[in-house]
C-alpha positions as CSV (number, residue, x, y, z in Angstrom):
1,X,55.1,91.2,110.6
2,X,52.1,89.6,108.2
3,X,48.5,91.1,109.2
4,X,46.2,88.4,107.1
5,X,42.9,90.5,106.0
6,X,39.8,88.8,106.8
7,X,38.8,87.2,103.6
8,X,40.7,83.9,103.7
9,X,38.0,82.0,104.8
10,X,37.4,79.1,107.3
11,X,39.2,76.7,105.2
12,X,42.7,78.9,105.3
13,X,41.3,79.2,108.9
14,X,41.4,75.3,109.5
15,X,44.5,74.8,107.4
16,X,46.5,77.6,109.9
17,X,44.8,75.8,113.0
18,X,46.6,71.7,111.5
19,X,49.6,73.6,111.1
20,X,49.9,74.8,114.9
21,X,48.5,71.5,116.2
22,X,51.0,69.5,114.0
23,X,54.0,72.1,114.9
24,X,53.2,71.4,119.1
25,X,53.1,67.8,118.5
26,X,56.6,68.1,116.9
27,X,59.8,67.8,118.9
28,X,63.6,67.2,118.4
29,X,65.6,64.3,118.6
30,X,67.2,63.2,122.0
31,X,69.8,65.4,122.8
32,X,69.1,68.4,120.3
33,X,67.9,71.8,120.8
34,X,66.2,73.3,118.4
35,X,66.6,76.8,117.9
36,X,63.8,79.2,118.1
37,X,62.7,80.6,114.9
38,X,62.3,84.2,114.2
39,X,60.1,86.0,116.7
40,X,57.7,88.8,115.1
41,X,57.0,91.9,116.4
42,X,53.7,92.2,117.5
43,X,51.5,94.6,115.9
44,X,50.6,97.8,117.9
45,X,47.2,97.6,118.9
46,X,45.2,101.1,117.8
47,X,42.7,103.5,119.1
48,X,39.6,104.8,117.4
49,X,40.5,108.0,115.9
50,X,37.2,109.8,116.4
51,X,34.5,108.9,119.2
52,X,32.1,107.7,119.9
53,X,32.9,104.4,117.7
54,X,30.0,103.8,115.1
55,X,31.1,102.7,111.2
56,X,29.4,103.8,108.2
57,X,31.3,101.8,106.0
58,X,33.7,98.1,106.5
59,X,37.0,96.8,105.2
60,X,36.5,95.7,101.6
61,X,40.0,94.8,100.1
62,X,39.9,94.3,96.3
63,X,41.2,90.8,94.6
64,X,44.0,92.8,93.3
65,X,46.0,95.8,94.2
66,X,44.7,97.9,91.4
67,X,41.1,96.6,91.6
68,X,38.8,99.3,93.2
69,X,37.6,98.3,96.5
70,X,37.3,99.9,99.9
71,X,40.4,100.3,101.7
72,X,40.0,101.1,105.2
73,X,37.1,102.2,108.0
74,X,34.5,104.7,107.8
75,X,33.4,106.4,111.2
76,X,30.7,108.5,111.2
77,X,31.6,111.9,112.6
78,X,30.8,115.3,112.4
79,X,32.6,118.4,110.7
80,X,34.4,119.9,113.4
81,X,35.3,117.3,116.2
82,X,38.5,116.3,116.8
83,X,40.4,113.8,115.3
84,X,42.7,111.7,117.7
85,X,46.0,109.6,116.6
86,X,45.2,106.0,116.7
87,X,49.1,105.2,118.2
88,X,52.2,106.8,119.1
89,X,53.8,107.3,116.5
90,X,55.5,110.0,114.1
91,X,53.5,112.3,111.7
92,X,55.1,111.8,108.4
93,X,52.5,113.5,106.2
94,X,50.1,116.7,106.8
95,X,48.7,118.0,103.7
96,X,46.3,117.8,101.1
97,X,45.8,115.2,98.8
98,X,43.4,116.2,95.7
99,X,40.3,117.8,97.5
100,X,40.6,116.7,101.2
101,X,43.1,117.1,104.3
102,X,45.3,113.8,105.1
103,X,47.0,113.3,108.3
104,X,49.4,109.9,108.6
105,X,51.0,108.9,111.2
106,X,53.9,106.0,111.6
107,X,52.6,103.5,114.0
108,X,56.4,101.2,113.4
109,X,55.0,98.7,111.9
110,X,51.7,99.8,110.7
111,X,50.4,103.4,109.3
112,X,47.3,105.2,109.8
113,X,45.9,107.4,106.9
114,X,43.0,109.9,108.2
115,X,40.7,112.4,106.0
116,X,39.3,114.7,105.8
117,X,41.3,116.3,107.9
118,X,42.4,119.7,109.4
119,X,45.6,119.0,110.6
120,X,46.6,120.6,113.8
121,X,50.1,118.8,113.4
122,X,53.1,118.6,110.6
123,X,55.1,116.0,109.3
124,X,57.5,115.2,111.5
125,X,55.8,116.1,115.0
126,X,55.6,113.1,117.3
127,X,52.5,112.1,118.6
128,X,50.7,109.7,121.6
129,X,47.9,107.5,121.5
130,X,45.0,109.6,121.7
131,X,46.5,113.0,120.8
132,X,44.3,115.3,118.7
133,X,46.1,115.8,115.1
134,X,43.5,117.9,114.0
135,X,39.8,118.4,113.2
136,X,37.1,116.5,110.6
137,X,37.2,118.3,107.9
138,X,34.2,120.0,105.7
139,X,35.4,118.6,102.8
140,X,32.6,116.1,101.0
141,X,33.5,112.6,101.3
142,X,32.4,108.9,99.5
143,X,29.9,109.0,102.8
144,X,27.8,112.2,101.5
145,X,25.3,113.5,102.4
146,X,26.8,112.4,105.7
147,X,30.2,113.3,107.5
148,X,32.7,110.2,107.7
149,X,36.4,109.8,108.7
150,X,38.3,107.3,106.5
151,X,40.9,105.1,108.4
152,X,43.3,103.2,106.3
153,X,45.5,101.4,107.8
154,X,48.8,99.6,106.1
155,X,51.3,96.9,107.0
156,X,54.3,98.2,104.4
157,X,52.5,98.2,101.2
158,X,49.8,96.3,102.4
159,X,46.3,97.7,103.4
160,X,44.8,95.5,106.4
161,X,41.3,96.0,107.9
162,X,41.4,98.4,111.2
163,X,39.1,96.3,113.1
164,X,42.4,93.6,113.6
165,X,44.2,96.1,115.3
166,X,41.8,98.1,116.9
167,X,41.9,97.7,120.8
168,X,39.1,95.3,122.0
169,X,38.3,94.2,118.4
170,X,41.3,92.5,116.9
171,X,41.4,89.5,114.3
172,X,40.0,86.1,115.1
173,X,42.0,83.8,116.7
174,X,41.1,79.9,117.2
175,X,42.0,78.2,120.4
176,X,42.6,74.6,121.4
177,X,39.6,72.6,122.7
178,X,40.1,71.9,126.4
């Protein structure tokens, strides 16, 4: 599975949209089948991980891996409320990274990264869409003054914007004309 962030532009847009037209259009010869290619697995689609939904801060993948950038959502939130997984999935890390509480959870195919936070859970525990994991922590984010969860969410390696798998959201997707 391939999760495309956002940045590619109308023109990657256009050149994805001649491809799908041109691969309809195509068929086999008389008397062949053609066998179906490889089918992906879907992407799960995520919850918010703290409500009510408002953002302090957007997506903003760097040009290159190493480049500074912004890799994931902020939410506005408040110290204290509870912080909700965003799948089902497995816990696989509970701890603290530098000066702040992480919580990830294994989504399958995608991961969620969520701090601060006070985990209620440890690595390992299995988890449900919507299951509290723990609290927002206290801990002074890149949001000060204000309180923000960070959601960073990766595809393998790959960081991809939360808004294209966030239910009701999701990436942009062009349809034929009728």
């Amino acid at each position: 599975m391939r999760i495309r962030p956002r940045r590619r532009g109308a023109a990657a847009a256009l050149v994805a949209l001649a491809l799908a037209v041109t691969a309809v259009g195509a068929t086999a010869p008389a008397g062949r089948a053609v066998a179906p290619g490889p089918v992906e697995e879907a992407a799960p689609v995520l919850d918010a991980p703290v409500q009510p939904l408002r953002a302090a801060g957007l997506f903003d993948p760097p040009a290159r891996p190493w480049l500074p950038g912004h890799r994931g959502l902020d939410l506005i939130a408040v110290v204290g409320a509870p912080v909700l997984s965003p799948g089902a999935g497995v816990v696989t890390f509970a701890g603290r990274v530098v000066d702040r509480g992480v919580v990830t959870v294994d989504h399958g195919s995608l991961r969620s990264s969520l701090e601060p936070v006070d985990a209620h859970v440890a690595a390992g525990t299995a988890v449900q869409a919507g299951e509290p994991v723990g609290v927002v922590g206290s801990e002074p984010g890149h949001c000060a003054p204000t309180t923000c969860l960070h959601w960073g969410v990766r595809a393998g390696d790959a960081y991809v914007d939360p808004l294209d798998v966030l239910r009701g959201y999701g990436p942009i997707i062009l349809l034929p004309d009728r």
